[in-house]
C-alpha positions as CSV (number, residue, x, y, z in Angstrom):
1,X,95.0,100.4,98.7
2,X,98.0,98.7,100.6
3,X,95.8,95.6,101.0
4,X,94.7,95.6,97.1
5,X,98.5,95.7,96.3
6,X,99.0,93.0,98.7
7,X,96.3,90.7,96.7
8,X,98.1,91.9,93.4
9,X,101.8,91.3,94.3
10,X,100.1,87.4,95.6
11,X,98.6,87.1,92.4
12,X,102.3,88.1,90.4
13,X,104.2,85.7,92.8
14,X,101.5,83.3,92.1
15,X,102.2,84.0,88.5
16,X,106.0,83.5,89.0
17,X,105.7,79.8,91.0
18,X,103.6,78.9,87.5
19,X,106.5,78.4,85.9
20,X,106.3,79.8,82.9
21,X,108.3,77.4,80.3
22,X,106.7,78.8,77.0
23,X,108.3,82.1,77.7
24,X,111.7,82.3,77.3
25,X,114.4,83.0,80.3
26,X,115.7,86.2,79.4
27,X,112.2,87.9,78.2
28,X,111.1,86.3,81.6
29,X,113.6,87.9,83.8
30,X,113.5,91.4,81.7
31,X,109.8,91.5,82.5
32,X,109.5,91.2,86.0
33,X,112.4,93.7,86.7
34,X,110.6,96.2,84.3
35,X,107.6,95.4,86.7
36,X,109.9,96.1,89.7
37,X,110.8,99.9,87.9
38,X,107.2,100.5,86.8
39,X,106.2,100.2,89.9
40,X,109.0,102.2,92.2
41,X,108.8,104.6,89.6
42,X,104.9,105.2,89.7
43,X,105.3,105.2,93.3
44,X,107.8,107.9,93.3
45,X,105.1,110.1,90.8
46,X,102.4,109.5,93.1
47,X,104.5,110.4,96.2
48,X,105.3,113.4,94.1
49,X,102.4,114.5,93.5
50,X,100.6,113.6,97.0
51,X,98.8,111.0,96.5
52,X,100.2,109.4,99.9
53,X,98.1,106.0,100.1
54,X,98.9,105.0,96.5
55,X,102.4,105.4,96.4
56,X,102.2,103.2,99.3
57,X,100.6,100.7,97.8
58,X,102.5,100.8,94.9
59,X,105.8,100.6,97.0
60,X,104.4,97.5,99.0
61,X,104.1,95.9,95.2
62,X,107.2,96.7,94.1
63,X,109.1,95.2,96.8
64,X,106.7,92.1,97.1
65,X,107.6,91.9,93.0
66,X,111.2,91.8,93.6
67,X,110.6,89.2,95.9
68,X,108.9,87.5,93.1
69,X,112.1,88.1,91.4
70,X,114.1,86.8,93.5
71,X,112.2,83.2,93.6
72,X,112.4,83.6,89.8
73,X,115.7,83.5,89.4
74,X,116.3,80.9,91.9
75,X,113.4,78.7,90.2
76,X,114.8,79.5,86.6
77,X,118.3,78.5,86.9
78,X,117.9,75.9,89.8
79,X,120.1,77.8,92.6
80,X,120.6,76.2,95.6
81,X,120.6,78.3,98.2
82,X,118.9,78.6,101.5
83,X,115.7,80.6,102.0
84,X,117.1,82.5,104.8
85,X,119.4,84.0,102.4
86,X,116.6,85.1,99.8
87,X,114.7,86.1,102.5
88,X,117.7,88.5,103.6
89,X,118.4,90.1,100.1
90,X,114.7,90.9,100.2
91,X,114.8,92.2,103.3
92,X,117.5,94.3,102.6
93,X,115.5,95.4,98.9
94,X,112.8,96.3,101.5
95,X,115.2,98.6,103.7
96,X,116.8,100.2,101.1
97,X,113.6,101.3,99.4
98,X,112.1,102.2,102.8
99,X,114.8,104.9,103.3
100,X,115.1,106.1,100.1
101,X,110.7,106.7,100.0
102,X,110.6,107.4,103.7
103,X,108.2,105.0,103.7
104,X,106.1,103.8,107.1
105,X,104.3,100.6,104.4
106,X,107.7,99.3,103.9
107,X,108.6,99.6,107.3
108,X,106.3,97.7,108.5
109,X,107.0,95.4,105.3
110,X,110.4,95.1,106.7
111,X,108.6,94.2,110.5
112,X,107.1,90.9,108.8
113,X,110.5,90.2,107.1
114,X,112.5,89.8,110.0
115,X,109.7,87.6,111.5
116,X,110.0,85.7,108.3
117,X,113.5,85.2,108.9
118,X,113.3,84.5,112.6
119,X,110.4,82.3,111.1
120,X,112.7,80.5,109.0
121,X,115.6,80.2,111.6
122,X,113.5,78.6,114.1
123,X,111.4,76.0,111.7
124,X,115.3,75.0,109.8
125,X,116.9,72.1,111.4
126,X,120.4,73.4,110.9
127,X,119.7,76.4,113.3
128,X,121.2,76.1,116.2
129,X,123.1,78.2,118.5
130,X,126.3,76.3,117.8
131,X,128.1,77.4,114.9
132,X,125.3,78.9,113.0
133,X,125.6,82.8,113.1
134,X,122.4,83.8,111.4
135,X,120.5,83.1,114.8
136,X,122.1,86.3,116.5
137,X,121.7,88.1,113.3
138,X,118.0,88.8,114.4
139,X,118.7,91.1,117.1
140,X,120.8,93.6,113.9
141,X,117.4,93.0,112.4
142,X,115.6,94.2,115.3
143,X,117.7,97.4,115.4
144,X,117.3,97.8,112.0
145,X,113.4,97.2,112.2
146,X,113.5,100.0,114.9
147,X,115.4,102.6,113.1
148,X,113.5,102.0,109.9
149,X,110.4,102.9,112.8
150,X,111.7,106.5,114.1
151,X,113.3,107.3,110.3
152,X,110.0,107.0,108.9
153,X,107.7,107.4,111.6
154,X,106.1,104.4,111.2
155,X,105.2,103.5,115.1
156,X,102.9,100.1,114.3
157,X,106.5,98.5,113.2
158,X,107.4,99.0,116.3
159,X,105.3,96.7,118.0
160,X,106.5,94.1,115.4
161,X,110.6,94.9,116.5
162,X,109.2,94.3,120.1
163,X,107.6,91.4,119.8
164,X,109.9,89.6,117.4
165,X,112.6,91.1,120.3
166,X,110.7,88.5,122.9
167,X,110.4,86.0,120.5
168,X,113.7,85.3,119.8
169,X,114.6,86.0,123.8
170,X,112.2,83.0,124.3
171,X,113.6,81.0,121.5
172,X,116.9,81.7,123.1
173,X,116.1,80.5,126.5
174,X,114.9,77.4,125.1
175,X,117.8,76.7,122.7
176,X,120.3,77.3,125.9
């Protein structure tokens, strides 16, 4: 189920990069953030009612939708902005929504985030160790990554805090 909302949320953030010009701004942005509620809020019935593997999935697709939102609204009204910083907002969406579900999915959502950001730092030309604070922001996302892990019991995010721990240990080493 997790992978089928994986392949939907593609296909809405696919939807979003289409830009949509026949449909006006505000009915755009009022739709994908009733998206975003439809989904947390089927989530939190299905969690309610025990049906464990589809309120994951349905969490997964509402955070990967805000997501969506968030390239929306940067595509719509041309902000410039870096994509570290969308990716951070998202991955702080993700968190926030991991605590309040308890949710192990979104933990390990969070897991590829912060690999997405490390991602991003490494691959930007401005990041470097000089004067750029974002680089030493990964090891709070690591801690972060880990306490999402024990909060929800989610011990395959783990593996992704470890690694991305050695990754940017590495990348260190070589920056220095």
């Amino acid at each position: 189920l997790v992978l089928a909302a994986i392949l939907v949320s593609a296909a809405i953030l696919l939807l979003v990069a289409a830009n949509w010009e026949a449909i006006p701004r505000l009915l755009r942005v009022a739709g994908i953030v009733a998206l975003i509620w439809v989904f947390y809020l089927a989530a939190a019935a299905c969690l309610g009612r025990g049906f464990k593997a589809m309120g994951a999935a349905l969490l997964v697709l509402a955070t990967m939708t805000f997501g969506g939102a968030i390239a929306l609204v940067g595509q719509m009204y041309h902000l410039s902005g870096d994509t570290t910083d969308a990716l951070l907002a998202w991955f702080a969406a993700a968190c926030v929504a991991a605590v309040a579900f308890r949710s192990a999915a979104l933990a390990v959502f969070c897991g590829f985030l912060a690999w997405a950001i490390f991602g991003e730092l490494v691959v930007d030309n401005d990041a470097s160790f000089e004067g750029n604070g974002y680089i030493y922001l990964v090891p709070m996302l690591i801690v972060i990554v880990i306490a999402l892990v024990r909060y929800t019991n989610a011990g395959i995010a783990r593996h992704l805090a470890y690694l991305l721990a050695l990754a940017w240990l590495g990348w260190f080493y070589i920056e220095l």
